[in-house]
C-alpha positions, 0 to 999 in steps of 0.5 A: 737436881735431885727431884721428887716424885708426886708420890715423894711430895705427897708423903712430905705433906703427910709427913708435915702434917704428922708432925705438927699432930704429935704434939708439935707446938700451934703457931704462937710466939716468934723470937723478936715478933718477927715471921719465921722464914727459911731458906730454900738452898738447903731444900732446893731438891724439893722445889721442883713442885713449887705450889707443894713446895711453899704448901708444905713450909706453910703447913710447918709455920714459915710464912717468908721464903728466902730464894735464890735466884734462878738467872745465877744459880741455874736449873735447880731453881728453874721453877722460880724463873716467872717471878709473877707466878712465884709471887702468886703462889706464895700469896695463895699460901700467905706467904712473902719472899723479901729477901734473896740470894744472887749470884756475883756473876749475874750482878756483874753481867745482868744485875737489871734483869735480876732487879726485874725479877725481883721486883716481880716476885716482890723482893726488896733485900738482894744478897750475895753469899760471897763476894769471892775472890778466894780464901786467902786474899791479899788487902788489895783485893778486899778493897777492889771487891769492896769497891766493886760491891758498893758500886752494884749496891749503888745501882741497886738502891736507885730500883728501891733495892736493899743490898746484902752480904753473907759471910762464906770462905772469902768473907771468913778469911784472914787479912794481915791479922783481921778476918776479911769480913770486918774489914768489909765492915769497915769498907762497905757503904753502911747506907748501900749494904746490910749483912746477913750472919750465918749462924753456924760460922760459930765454929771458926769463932764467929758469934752473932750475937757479939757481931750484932752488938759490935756493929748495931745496925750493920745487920738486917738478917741472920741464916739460923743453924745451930751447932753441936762444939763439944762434938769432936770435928771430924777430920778433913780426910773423913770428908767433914768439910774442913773439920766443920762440926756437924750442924743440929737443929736450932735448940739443940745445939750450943748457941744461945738462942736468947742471946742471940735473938735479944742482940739482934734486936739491939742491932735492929735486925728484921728477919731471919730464915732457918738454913737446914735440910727439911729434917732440921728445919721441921724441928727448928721452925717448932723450936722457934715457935716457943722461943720467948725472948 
């Protein structure tokens, strides 16, 4: 992990501050009434400091954090391990973390001690980025994972937990002609798991808002980024992971952000969380901020 130096943290303070002073919009109108959330992956390196951490996405306006867990995603995110005193600290800051990221490995090994910690911080929604299983699987391996994952949501409901899943590699793959991730629309249990949209799959075709209006109340969050598709994508060679265009700040870039925002809400979708490095997001949460819809 790549960790800040107090003087870093300080100076990332001031920096927030700074922006918010040049003419950054107050803290007025967010799309759906919804709070502003935002993922902390992008930005695991600065959570090292924790309380500055969650002082600094307060100052910006983001008053829900998205986590991930630290049983499954390891040392980068050992500062989340007492899930009291997370809970403490985002409160001290008028903060909330509802939602968070685990891992298959530690849902299939430990999934009651992740539910614990969970339940320490305050967390109600547990989602998977991916259930694996590779970028080409066969029919027979989506129904197992499918069959799999409905089972740990199962156990999750019984803890009061709601389970989720992101669309990553195996998700966006393509199964006898239809991408894997409808087809686990169509496998998974709509009562045991919600999806979570990232945005940016845009640029393998994937639309959130024609997801959301496709399957109303499949979706209960979405992973905000926005994405640049008259750029040329750079080449696989060149390192531009597999020609992926580069992302933008939300507003910047080609999705309809009012489009997207007016069919989540026909699909009730209840919570967002911008997924950026901490450049991006300062721009997308002020964005944010004068979105009307």
């Amino acid at each position: 992990m790549t960790s800040l130096s107090r003087r870093e943290l300080m100076e990332g303070a001031a920096a927030a501050a700074a922006f918010l002073a040049s003419g950054a919009p107050t803290l007025r109108a967010n799309p759906l009434g919804l709070p502003i959330g935002s993922q902390v992956y992008p930005v695991r390196s600065m959570l090292r400091d924790f309380p500055a951490f969650v002082k600094m996405m307060a100052d910006i306006g983001v008053t829900r954090l998205e986590l991930c867990s630290p049983i499954g995603y390891g040392a980068e995110f050992a500062a989340l391990a007492d899930g009291k005193e997370v809970r403490k600290i985002l409160a001290d800051h008028g903060m909330k973390a509802e939602s968070c990221h685990f891992s298959m490995g530690e849902l299939r090994n430990s999934q009651q001690k992740s539910i614990e910690w969970a339940k320490d911080v305050g967390i109600s929604q547990m989602v998977s980025a991916t259930l694996g299983g590779g970028s080409m699987p066969t029919l027979d391996q989506v129904k197992r994972a499918a069959d799999e994952y409905n089972a740990i949501a199962a156990e999750a409901a019984k803890a009061g937990m709601q389970q989720g899943l992101h669309n990553e590699g195996f998700e966006a793959s393509m199964v006898e002609g239809r991408r894997t991730y409808d087809l686990l629309l169509d496998l998974l249990d709509p009562k045991l798991v919600k999806f979570q949209f990232q945005m940016s799959a845009i640029t393998i075709g994937m639309v959130g808002a024609e997801y959301f209006l496709k399957y109303p109340g499949r979706f209960n969050s979405m992973h905000l980024q926005d994405v640049d598709m008259s750029a040329p994508a750079p080449p696989p060679e060149a390192g531009g992971r597999g020609g992926r265009r580069p992302q933008v700040a939300v507003g910047k870039g080609t999705i309809d952000w009012v489009r997207t925002f007016k069919a989540a809400k026909t699909a009730a979708v209840q919570s967002y969380y911008v997924e950026q490095n901490w450049e991006l997001t300062q721009q997308s949460v002020a964005y944010l901020k004068t979105l009307v819809v």
